[in-house]
C-alpha positions, 0 to 999 in steps of 0.5 A: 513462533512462541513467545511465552512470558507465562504458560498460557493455553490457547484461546477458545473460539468466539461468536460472530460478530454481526455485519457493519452497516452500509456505506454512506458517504458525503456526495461528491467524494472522489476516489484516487486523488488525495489533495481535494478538500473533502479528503478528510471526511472520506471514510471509504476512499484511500488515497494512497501507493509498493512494497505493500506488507499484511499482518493478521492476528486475533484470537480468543481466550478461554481465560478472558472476557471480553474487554474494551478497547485498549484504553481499558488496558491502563485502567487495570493493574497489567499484572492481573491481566492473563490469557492469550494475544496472538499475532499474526505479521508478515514475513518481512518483518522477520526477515527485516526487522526481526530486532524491532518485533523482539523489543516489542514482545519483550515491552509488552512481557515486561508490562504484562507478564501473565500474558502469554503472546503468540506469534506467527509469520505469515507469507503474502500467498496464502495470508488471507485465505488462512485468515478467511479460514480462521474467521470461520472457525473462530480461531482468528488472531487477535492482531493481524497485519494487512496490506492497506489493499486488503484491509477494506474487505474486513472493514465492510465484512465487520471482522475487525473492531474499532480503535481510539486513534487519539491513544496512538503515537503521532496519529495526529500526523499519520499519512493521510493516505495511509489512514484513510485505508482504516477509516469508515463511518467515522471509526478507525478500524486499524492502525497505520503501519508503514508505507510504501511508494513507487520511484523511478529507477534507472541506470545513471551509466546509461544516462550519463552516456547519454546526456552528460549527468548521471543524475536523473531529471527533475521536471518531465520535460528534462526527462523526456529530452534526457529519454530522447538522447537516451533512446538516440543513443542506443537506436541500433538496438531496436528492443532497447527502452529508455523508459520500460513503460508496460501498457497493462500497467495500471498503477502508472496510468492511474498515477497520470490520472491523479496528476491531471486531477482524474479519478477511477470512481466517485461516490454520490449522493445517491448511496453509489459508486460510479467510473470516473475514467471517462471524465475529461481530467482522467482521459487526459492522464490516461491519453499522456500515460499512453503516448509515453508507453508508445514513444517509449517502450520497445517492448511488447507493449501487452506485457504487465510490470510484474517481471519488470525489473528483467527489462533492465537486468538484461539491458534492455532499458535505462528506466522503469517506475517501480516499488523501491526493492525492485532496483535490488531485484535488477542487480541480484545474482540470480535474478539480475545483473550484479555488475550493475550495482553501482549504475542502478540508482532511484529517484523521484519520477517527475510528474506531468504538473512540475510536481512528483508523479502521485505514487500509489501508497503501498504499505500496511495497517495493523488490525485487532479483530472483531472476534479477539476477546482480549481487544485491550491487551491486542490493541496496546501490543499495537500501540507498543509495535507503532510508537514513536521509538518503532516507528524510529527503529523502521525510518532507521531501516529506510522503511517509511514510517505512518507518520509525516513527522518521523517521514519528514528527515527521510525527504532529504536521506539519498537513500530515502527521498525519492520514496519519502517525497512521493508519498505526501500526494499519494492515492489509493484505490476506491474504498468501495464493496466491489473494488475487489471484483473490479481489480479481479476483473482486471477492468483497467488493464483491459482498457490500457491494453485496448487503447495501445491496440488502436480503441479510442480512449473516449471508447475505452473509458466510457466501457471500462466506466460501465464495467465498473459500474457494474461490480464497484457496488456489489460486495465481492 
Protein backbone atom coordinates (compact mmCIF):
# COMPACT_ATOMS: atom_id res chain seq x y z
CA UNK A 1 0.00 0.00 0.00
CA UNK A 2 1.01 3.63 -0.50
CA UNK A 3 1.21 6.28 1.84
CA UNK A 4 1.74 9.30 0.09
CA UNK A 5 1.86 12.71 2.16
CA UNK A 6 3.63 14.19 -1.07
CA UNK A 7 4.26 12.85 -4.78
CA UNK A 8 7.50 11.33 -4.49
CA UNK A 9 9.27 9.07 -7.00
CA UNK A 10 10.89 5.68 -6.11
CA UNK A 11 14.05 5.61 -4.68
CA UNK A 12 17.29 4.74 -7.36
CA UNK A 13 19.14 1.96 -6.33
CA UNK A 14 22.58 2.11 -4.03
CA UNK A 15 26.10 0.81 -3.90
CA UNK A 16 26.93 -2.35 -1.69
CA UNK A 17 28.02 -1.84 1.21
CA UNK A 18 31.24 -3.83 2.28
CA UNK A 19 31.21 -6.80 4.61
CA UNK A 20 31.26 -6.44 8.69
CA UNK A 21 34.43 -7.45 10.29
CA UNK A 22 34.80 -10.82 11.89
CA UNK A 23 33.45 -11.83 15.34
CA UNK A 24 35.06 -11.58 18.21
CA UNK A 25 33.90 -12.09 21.56
CA UNK A 26 35.14 -12.30 25.26
CA UNK A 27 36.31 -15.79 26.05
CA UNK A 28 34.02 -17.74 27.65
CA UNK A 29 30.62 -16.59 26.33
CA UNK A 30 27.91 -18.81 26.44
CA UNK A 31 24.96 -19.14 24.22
CA UNK A 32 21.28 -19.97 25.36
CA UNK A 33 21.05 -18.89 29.19
CA UNK A 34 20.39 -15.37 29.95
CA UNK A 35 21.13 -14.78 33.62
CA UNK A 36 25.11 -15.30 33.88
CA UNK A 37 26.93 -12.15 34.44
CA UNK A 38 28.60 -11.88 30.99
CA UNK A 39 25.44 -11.63 29.26
CA UNK A 40 25.65 -8.06 28.99
CA UNK A 41 28.75 -7.68 27.02
CA UNK A 42 27.68 -10.81 24.37
CA UNK A 43 27.48 -9.15 21.13
CA UNK A 44 26.52 -12.58 19.16
CA UNK A 45 24.44 -14.47 21.76
CA UNK A 46 20.74 -13.76 21.88
CA UNK A 47 19.32 -15.12 24.76
CA UNK A 48 15.80 -15.19 24.15
CA UNK A 49 11.81 -17.48 22.87
CA UNK A 50 6.98 -17.62 19.47
CA UNK A 51 4.66 -15.89 18.03
CA UNK A 52 7.94 -14.85 16.26
CA UNK A 53 7.03 -11.46 13.68
CA UNK A 54 9.87 -9.98 10.60
CA UNK A 55 9.70 -6.54 9.08
CA UNK A 56 11.92 -5.34 5.96
CA UNK A 57 12.14 -1.95 4.67
CA UNK A 58 15.15 -0.03 2.68
CA UNK A 59 15.17 1.91 -0.19
CA UNK A 60 17.23 4.66 -1.99
CA UNK A 61 16.32 7.70 -3.05
CA UNK A 62 17.09 9.15 -6.25
CA UNK A 63 16.18 12.65 -4.54
CA UNK A 64 18.45 12.15 -1.28
CA UNK A 65 21.85 11.92 -0.09
CA UNK A 66 23.09 9.99 2.11
CA UNK A 67 22.25 10.91 5.46
CA UNK A 68 23.30 9.95 9.31
CA UNK A 69 21.79 8.31 11.65
CA UNK A 70 18.43 9.48 12.76
CA UNK A 71 19.94 11.78 15.21
CA UNK A 72 20.93 13.95 11.97
CA UNK A 73 16.79 13.83 11.45
CA UNK A 74 16.41 16.60 14.33
CA UNK A 75 19.03 18.84 13.56
CA UNK A 76 17.50 19.82 9.89
CA UNK A 77 14.08 21.51 9.36
CA UNK A 78 11.60 18.37 8.84
CA UNK A 79 9.89 20.43 6.15
CA UNK A 80 12.91 20.38 3.93
CA UNK A 81 13.43 16.79 4.09
CA UNK A 82 12.06 14.95 0.81
CA UNK A 83 12.61 11.89 -1.11
CA UNK A 84 11.25 8.38 -0.22
CA UNK A 85 11.16 5.97 3.28
CA UNK A 86 9.93 2.73 2.16
CA UNK A 87 8.80 0.00 4.61
CA UNK A 88 8.45 -3.20 4.85
CA UNK A 89 6.18 -5.12 8.02
CA UNK A 90 4.85 -8.16 8.19
CA UNK A 91 1.35 -8.98 7.68
CA UNK A 92 0.52 -9.43 11.45
CA UNK A 93 0.52 -5.88 11.79
CA UNK A 94 -2.06 -5.24 9.22
CA UNK A 95 -3.91 -7.74 10.35
CA UNK A 96 -3.54 -6.90 14.37
CA UNK A 97 -2.80 -3.54 14.63
CA UNK A 98 -3.63 -1.89 11.70
CA UNK A 99 -4.71 1.25 14.02
CA UNK A 100 -1.10 1.46 15.33
CA UNK A 101 0.66 1.52 11.74
CA UNK A 102 -1.72 4.23 10.56
CA UNK A 103 -0.83 6.56 13.60
CA UNK A 104 2.67 6.05 13.05
CA UNK A 105 2.39 7.12 8.84
CA UNK A 106 0.25 9.88 9.79
CA UNK A 107 3.11 11.34 12.76
CA UNK A 108 5.81 10.95 10.51
CA UNK A 109 3.54 12.81 7.37
CA UNK A 110 2.79 15.48 9.80
CA UNK A 111 6.32 15.95 10.86
CA UNK A 112 7.72 15.62 7.47
CA UNK A 113 5.45 16.23 4.62
CA UNK A 114 7.64 16.30 1.73
CA UNK A 115 8.37 12.57 2.43
CA UNK A 116 6.75 10.22 0.53
CA UNK A 117 6.45 6.74 2.77
CA UNK A 118 5.96 3.52 1.20
CA UNK A 119 4.76 0.83 2.73
CA UNK A 120 4.43 -2.99 2.04
CA UNK A 121 2.94 -6.12 4.03
CA UNK A 122 5.06 -8.98 3.61
CA UNK A 123 4.20 -12.85 4.79
CA UNK A 124 6.39 -14.71 6.77
CA UNK A 125 6.83 -17.62 3.46
CA UNK A 126 8.55 -15.52 1.08
CA UNK A 127 10.07 -12.42 3.17
CA UNK A 128 13.29 -12.96 3.05
CA UNK A 129 13.86 -14.43 -0.18
CA UNK A 130 12.23 -10.94 -1.48
CA UNK A 131 14.60 -9.50 0.44
CA UNK A 132 17.67 -11.37 -0.16
CA UNK A 133 16.63 -10.37 -3.70
CA UNK A 134 16.15 -6.76 -3.38
CA UNK A 135 19.54 -6.56 -1.59
CA UNK A 136 20.92 -7.82 -4.69
CA UNK A 137 19.61 -5.48 -6.81
CA UNK A 138 19.57 -2.47 -4.80
CA UNK A 139 15.90 -2.04 -4.56
CA UNK A 140 16.06 -2.95 -0.64
CA UNK A 141 13.49 -1.11 1.87
CA UNK A 142 14.82 1.37 4.06
CA UNK A 143 13.22 -0.19 6.98
CA UNK A 144 12.48 -3.66 7.48
CA UNK A 145 10.99 -5.99 10.00
CA UNK A 146 12.81 -9.23 10.87
CA UNK A 147 12.15 -11.88 13.04
CA UNK A 148 14.74 -11.87 15.96
CA UNK A 149 15.96 -15.57 14.43
CA UNK A 150 16.49 -13.89 11.41
CA UNK A 151 18.17 -10.58 11.98
CA UNK A 152 21.73 -12.28 12.62
CA UNK A 153 22.16 -13.19 9.22
CA UNK A 154 22.10 -9.49 7.79
CA UNK A 155 24.13 -8.61 10.88
CA UNK A 156 27.09 -10.59 9.85
CA UNK A 157 26.25 -9.92 6.09
CA UNK A 158 26.67 -5.88 6.75
CA UNK A 159 23.11 -5.21 4.88
CA UNK A 160 22.01 -3.36 7.94
CA UNK A 161 23.27 0.06 9.44
CA UNK A 162 23.93 1.05 12.77
CA UNK A 163 21.67 2.89 15.09
CA UNK A 164 22.22 5.10 18.32
CA UNK A 165 20.07 3.02 21.14
CA UNK A 166 20.27 6.02 23.55
CA UNK A 167 17.77 8.43 21.05
CA UNK A 168 15.26 5.12 21.49
CA UNK A 169 12.17 5.12 23.94
CA UNK A 170 12.92 2.98 27.04
CA UNK A 171 15.75 1.46 25.46
CA UNK A 172 17.50 1.56 28.89
CA UNK A 173 14.71 -1.05 29.58
CA UNK A 174 14.60 -3.09 26.42
CA UNK A 175 14.21 -6.98 27.12
CA UNK A 176 17.69 -8.00 27.33
CA UNK A 177 17.05 -11.11 25.31
CA UNK A 178 15.19 -9.01 22.84
CA UNK A 179 18.30 -6.54 22.40
CA UNK A 180 20.91 -8.81 22.17
CA UNK A 181 19.40 -10.34 18.86
CA UNK A 182 20.55 -6.68 17.53
CA UNK A 183 23.73 -6.42 19.14
CA UNK A 184 27.58 -6.93 17.60
CA UNK A 185 30.57 -5.64 18.26
CA UNK A 186 29.38 -2.96 20.50
CA UNK A 187 26.52 -1.49 17.73
CA UNK A 188 23.18 -1.87 17.71
CA UNK A 189 22.30 -2.76 14.38
CA UNK A 190 18.26 -3.03 14.79
CA UNK A 191 15.52 -1.70 17.31
CA UNK A 192 13.56 -4.29 19.68
CA UNK A 193 10.10 -4.66 18.43
CA UNK A 194 8.08 -6.74 20.39
CA UNK A 195 8.35 -10.21 21.80
CA UNK A 196 7.02 -13.40 22.15
CA UNK A 197 7.26 -16.34 24.64
CA UNK A 198 5.95 -19.99 24.90
CA UNK A 199 3.29 -21.15 27.85
CA UNK A 200 1.61 -23.83 28.92
CA UNK A 201 -1.76 -24.54 27.45
CA UNK A 202 -4.18 -27.11 28.61
CA UNK A 203 -7.61 -28.01 29.32
CA UNK A 204 -8.76 -26.75 32.90
CA UNK A 205 -12.17 -29.25 32.29
CA UNK A 206 -9.88 -32.15 32.06
CA UNK A 207 -7.67 -30.80 35.02
CA UNK A 208 -10.54 -30.18 37.26
CA UNK A 209 -11.93 -33.71 36.51
CA UNK A 210 -8.94 -34.97 37.33
CA UNK A 211 -7.35 -33.42 40.48
CA UNK A 212 -10.20 -30.91 41.95
CA UNK A 213 -9.00 -27.34 40.44
CA UNK A 214 -8.88 -25.95 37.08
CA UNK A 215 -6.03 -23.97 37.74
CA UNK A 216 -2.80 -25.21 36.43
CA UNK A 217 0.04 -26.11 38.66
CA UNK A 218 2.60 -23.76 39.89
CA UNK A 219 5.69 -25.88 40.81
CA UNK A 220 6.85 -28.94 38.45
CA UNK A 221 6.07 -31.44 41.27
CA UNK A 222 2.47 -30.43 41.71
CA UNK A 223 2.52 -30.48 37.98
CA UNK A 224 3.79 -33.68 37.38
CA UNK A 225 1.16 -35.21 40.35
CA UNK A 226 -1.73 -33.29 38.62
CA UNK A 227 -0.24 -35.24 34.98
CA UNK A 228 -0.11 -38.54 37.16
CA UNK A 229 -4.05 -38.01 38.11
CA UNK A 230 -4.35 -36.88 34.86
CA UNK A 231 -3.31 -39.55 32.76
CA UNK A 232 -5.11 -42.24 35.89
CA UNK A 233 -7.90 -40.80 34.78
CA UNK A 234 -8.09 -41.25 31.34
CA UNK A 235 -5.99 -44.50 31.18
CA UNK A 236 -8.69 -46.43 29.16
CA UNK A 237 -7.51 -44.40 26.22
CA UNK A 238 -4.32 -45.49 25.34
CA UNK A 239 -3.54 -42.53 22.69
CA UNK A 240 -4.48 -39.77 25.48
CA UNK A 241 -1.41 -37.55 26.64
CA UNK A 242 -1.73 -35.45 29.71
CA UNK A 243 1.27 -33.43 28.53
CA UNK A 244 1.84 -33.61 24.54
CA UNK A 245 5.55 -33.37 24.71
CA UNK A 246 6.78 -33.97 21.10
CA UNK A 247 10.55 -35.75 21.27
CA UNK A 248 11.94 -33.66 18.04
CA UNK A 249 10.94 -30.61 19.88
CA UNK A 250 13.85 -28.63 20.52
CA UNK A 251 12.58 -25.55 21.62
CA UNK A 252 11.24 -27.63 24.93
CA UNK A 253 14.36 -29.34 25.33
CA UNK A 254 16.84 -26.43 25.00
CA UNK A 255 14.29 -24.46 27.60
CA UNK A 256 15.18 -27.61 30.30
CA UNK A 257 18.82 -27.05 29.28
CA UNK A 258 18.57 -23.39 30.05
CA UNK A 259 16.97 -24.21 33.39
CA UNK A 260 19.69 -26.74 34.45
CA UNK A 261 22.24 -23.92 33.68
CA UNK A 262 23.12 -25.73 29.90
CA UNK A 263 23.76 -24.22 26.92
CA UNK A 264 23.68 -25.48 22.98
CA UNK A 265 27.38 -23.35 22.23
CA UNK A 266 30.11 -21.34 23.83
CA UNK A 267 32.39 -18.92 22.17
CA UNK A 268 36.23 -19.17 23.03
CA UNK A 269 38.96 -17.38 23.43
CA UNK A 270 40.34 -18.63 20.51
CA UNK A 271 37.74 -16.95 17.61
CA UNK A 272 35.21 -20.14 17.95
CA UNK A 273 32.35 -21.35 18.52
CA UNK A 274 32.01 -24.96 20.24
CA UNK A 275 28.60 -27.66 21.17
CA UNK A 276 28.02 -27.44 24.35
CA UNK A 277 25.40 -30.47 24.67
CA UNK A 278 27.48 -32.74 25.76
CA UNK A 279 28.45 -30.46 28.96
CA UNK A 280 27.19 -32.04 32.42
CA UNK A 281 24.49 -29.15 32.89
CA UNK A 282 22.98 -29.82 29.20
CA UNK A 283 22.76 -33.55 29.43
CA UNK A 284 21.19 -33.04 32.72
CA UNK A 285 17.91 -30.69 31.19
CA UNK A 286 18.01 -32.98 28.09
CA UNK A 287 17.91 -36.32 30.09
CA UNK A 288 14.57 -34.49 32.29
CA UNK A 289 13.16 -33.29 28.97
CA UNK A 290 13.32 -36.71 27.60
CA UNK A 291 11.87 -38.82 30.60
CA UNK A 292 8.93 -36.13 30.39
CA UNK A 293 8.42 -36.85 26.69
CA UNK A 294 8.31 -40.65 27.69
CA UNK A 295 6.26 -40.66 30.72
CA UNK A 296 4.02 -38.49 29.16
CA UNK A 297 3.21 -38.33 25.48
CA UNK A 298 1.25 -41.38 24.07
CA UNK A 299 1.71 -40.17 20.85
CA UNK A 300 4.45 -40.89 18.17
CA UNK A 301 7.09 -39.85 19.91
CA UNK A 302 8.92 -38.84 16.16
CA UNK A 303 6.27 -36.22 15.34
CA UNK A 304 7.65 -32.41 15.92
CA UNK A 305 5.09 -29.63 17.80
CA UNK A 306 4.20 -28.01 14.32
CA UNK A 307 0.71 -29.27 14.30
CA UNK A 308 0.59 -29.58 17.88
CA UNK A 309 -2.39 -28.04 19.01
CA UNK A 310 -4.64 -30.96 17.05
CA UNK A 311 -3.28 -33.27 20.13
CA UNK A 312 -5.69 -31.51 22.11
CA UNK A 313 -8.58 -30.11 19.46
CA UNK A 314 -8.93 -34.01 19.07
CA UNK A 315 -8.98 -34.85 22.73
CA UNK A 316 -6.10 -36.32 22.46
CA UNK A 317 -4.26 -34.26 25.33
CA UNK A 318 -4.71 -32.02 28.59
CA UNK A 319 -1.61 -29.85 28.02
CA UNK A 320 0.99 -29.11 25.58
CA UNK A 321 3.70 -26.03 25.86
CA UNK A 322 3.31 -23.66 23.06
CA UNK A 323 3.36 -20.08 21.67
CA UNK A 324 0.20 -18.31 23.10
CA UNK A 325 -1.85 -18.19 19.49
CA UNK A 326 -1.79 -21.84 19.52
CA UNK A 327 -4.80 -22.20 22.35
CA UNK A 328 -6.58 -20.07 19.68
CA UNK A 329 -5.43 -22.66 17.03
CA UNK A 330 -7.27 -25.70 19.68
CA UNK A 331 -10.70 -24.02 19.76
CA UNK A 332 -11.12 -22.53 15.59
CA UNK A 333 -13.79 -23.66 13.84
CA UNK A 334 -11.63 -25.06 11.31
CA UNK A 335 -8.82 -26.25 12.79
CA UNK A 336 -9.92 -27.08 16.31
CA UNK A 337 -12.71 -27.57 18.32
CA UNK A 338 -14.97 -24.48 19.24
CA UNK A 339 -16.95 -26.26 22.21
CA UNK A 340 -13.77 -25.94 24.09
CA UNK A 341 -13.60 -22.39 24.10
CA UNK A 342 -14.12 -21.86 27.78
CA UNK A 343 -11.74 -25.16 28.82
CA UNK A 344 -8.58 -23.93 27.11
CA UNK A 345 -6.74 -21.71 28.94
CA UNK A 346 -2.91 -20.61 29.38
CA UNK A 347 -0.42 -20.55 32.16
CA UNK A 348 2.87 -20.31 33.01
CA UNK A 349 4.84 -23.72 32.55
CA UNK A 350 6.63 -24.51 35.58
CA UNK A 351 10.41 -25.11 35.43
CA UNK A 352 12.50 -28.03 37.03
CA UNK A 353 14.45 -25.28 39.40
CA UNK A 354 10.96 -23.80 41.30
CA UNK A 355 11.16 -21.30 38.80
CA UNK A 356 9.12 -20.47 35.29
CA UNK A 357 10.60 -22.76 32.45
CA UNK A 358 13.21 -20.44 30.57
CA UNK A 359 10.98 -19.75 27.21
CA UNK A 360 12.51 -19.25 23.84
CA UNK A 361 12.10 -15.25 23.23
CA UNK A 362 10.26 -15.01 19.95
CA UNK A 363 9.36 -11.59 18.50
CA UNK A 364 10.82 -9.10 16.08
CA UNK A 365 13.23 -6.29 15.62
CA UNK A 366 12.90 -3.32 13.14
CA UNK A 367 15.92 -2.71 10.73
CA UNK A 368 17.18 0.13 8.53
CA UNK A 369 19.20 -1.25 6.10
CA UNK A 370 22.75 -0.49 4.93
CA UNK A 371 21.87 0.38 1.56
CA UNK A 372 18.85 3.26 2.61
CA UNK A 373 19.94 6.42 1.50
CA UNK A 374 17.56 8.23 3.69
CA UNK A 375 18.99 6.15 7.08
CA UNK A 376 17.79 9.58 9.26
CA UNK A 377 14.32 9.73 8.12
CA UNK A 378 13.94 5.58 8.20
CA UNK A 379 15.49 5.59 11.66
CA UNK A 380 13.22 8.25 13.18
CA UNK A 381 9.98 6.37 11.46
CA UNK A 382 11.46 3.80 13.86
CA UNK A 383 11.74 5.58 16.63
CA UNK A 384 8.19 6.96 16.12
CA UNK A 385 6.77 2.71 15.52
CA UNK A 386 8.38 1.98 18.94
CA UNK A 387 7.70 4.71 21.51
CA UNK A 388 6.28 4.88 24.52
CA UNK A 389 2.67 5.53 23.07
CA UNK A 390 3.15 2.41 20.46
CA UNK A 391 4.63 0.28 22.60
CA UNK A 392 1.52 1.12 24.87
CA UNK A 393 -0.86 0.81 21.85
CA UNK A 394 0.75 -3.09 21.42
CA UNK A 395 0.77 -3.98 25.62
CA UNK A 396 -3.13 -2.88 25.23
CA UNK A 397 -3.50 -5.65 22.39
CA UNK A 398 -1.76 -8.08 24.95
CA UNK A 399 1.12 -8.31 22.71
CA UNK A 400 4.50 -7.96 24.54
CA UNK A 401 5.99 -4.78 24.29
CA UNK A 402 10.41 -4.30 23.92
CA UNK A 403 10.47 -3.14 26.89
CA UNK A 404 10.31 -4.44 30.78
CA UNK A 405 8.66 -1.12 31.97
CA UNK A 406 5.70 -1.25 29.90
CA UNK A 407 6.14 -5.71 30.02
CA UNK A 408 5.85 -5.02 34.08
CA UNK A 409 1.69 -4.65 34.30
CA UNK A 410 1.16 -7.17 32.02
CA UNK A 411 2.86 -9.82 34.60
CA UNK A 412 -0.17 -9.51 36.85
CA UNK A 413 -3.33 -9.28 33.33
CA UNK A 414 -5.05 -12.93 33.15
CA UNK A 415 -4.76 -12.62 29.79
CA UNK A 416 -0.98 -11.75 29.83
CA UNK A 417 1.16 -13.22 32.79
CA UNK A 418 1.86 -16.62 31.89
CA UNK A 419 3.58 -15.03 28.77
CA UNK A 420 4.92 -11.74 30.15
CA UNK A 421 6.30 -13.97 33.26
CA UNK A 422 8.30 -16.14 30.87
CA UNK A 423 9.96 -13.72 29.45
CA UNK A 424 12.56 -11.97 31.97
CA UNK A 425 14.97 -15.48 31.98
CA UNK A 426 14.35 -16.13 28.11
CA UNK A 427 17.05 -17.51 25.92
CA UNK A 428 18.01 -17.54 22.23
CA UNK A 429 19.79 -19.51 19.91
CA UNK A 430 23.67 -18.99 19.38
CA UNK A 431 24.25 -15.53 17.47
CA UNK A 432 27.07 -17.35 15.45
CA UNK A 433 27.66 -17.45 11.44
CA UNK A 434 26.85 -20.86 11.17
CA UNK A 435 23.83 -21.32 13.47
CA UNK A 436 21.68 -21.39 10.08
CA UNK A 437 23.17 -24.26 8.70
CA UNK A 438 22.86 -25.85 12.14
CA UNK A 439 18.99 -25.35 12.57
CA UNK A 440 18.88 -26.31 8.86
CA UNK A 441 20.47 -29.28 9.63
CA UNK A 442 18.15 -30.07 11.95
CA UNK A 443 21.16 -31.40 14.36
CA UNK A 444 19.00 -31.12 17.73
CA UNK A 445 15.97 -32.58 16.55
CA UNK A 446 18.01 -35.45 15.14
CA UNK A 447 19.63 -35.89 18.58
CA UNK A 448 16.20 -35.91 20.42
CA UNK A 449 14.90 -38.13 18.18
CA UNK A 450 18.07 -40.58 18.44
CA UNK A 451 17.96 -40.70 22.25
CA UNK A 452 13.82 -41.51 22.69
CA UNK A 453 14.93 -44.38 20.09
CA UNK A 454 17.30 -46.23 22.67
CA UNK A 455 20.91 -43.99 21.80
CA UNK A 456 22.42 -42.85 25.25
CA UNK A 457 22.53 -39.27 25.83
CA UNK A 458 26.22 -38.99 26.72
CA UNK A 459 26.45 -40.50 22.86
CA UNK A 460 24.11 -38.26 21.43
CA UNK A 461 25.49 -35.17 22.91
CA UNK A 462 28.98 -35.72 22.18
CA UNK A 463 27.77 -36.27 18.19
CA UNK A 464 25.41 -33.75 17.93
CA UNK A 465 28.38 -31.42 19.74
CA UNK A 466 30.86 -32.55 16.87
CA UNK A 467 28.12 -31.98 14.22
CA UNK A 468 27.91 -28.50 15.46
CA UNK A 469 31.27 -28.05 15.38
CA UNK A 470 31.44 -28.55 12.06
CA UNK A 471 28.74 -25.75 10.60
CA UNK A 472 28.47 -23.37 13.91
CA UNK A 473 31.54 -21.46 12.55
CA UNK A 474 31.01 -21.24 8.70
CA UNK A 475 28.78 -18.47 7.34
CA UNK A 476 25.80 -20.04 6.11
Amino acid sequence: MWYRPSPKLFAAPCPDSPPRAPITLPAGTTALHPSEDGVKKRQLISTLGTLALAVGLTACSSTAKPSGDAGAAGSADPKAAGGTVTVWLMDDAQKNWPDLVQRVNDEFAAKYPNVTLKLAYQGWADKLAKLDKAIADGSAPDVVELGNTETMKYVLSGALAPVDRGTFDNSDSWIKALANTCTYQDKLWCVPYYAGSRVAIYNSTAFQQATGSADFPKTEAELLAALDKVADRNKADKTFSPLYLPGPYWYAAMSYVAAYGGGIAKFDGSGNWHGTLHDPKSQQGISHFVDLVRKYNKGDLAVNEQNQFESMARGHAASFYGNGYEAASVTAPVTGDPSLKDAVKVATMPGPDGKPLPTFIGGSDLAVTAKSQQVALATDWIRMFTSTKSEQALADKDILPNNLTQLNPLKSKPSTAAAANAVPDAWFTPLAPGWGAVEKQKIIPDMLTSILKGKSVDQATKEADAAIDQLINKAS
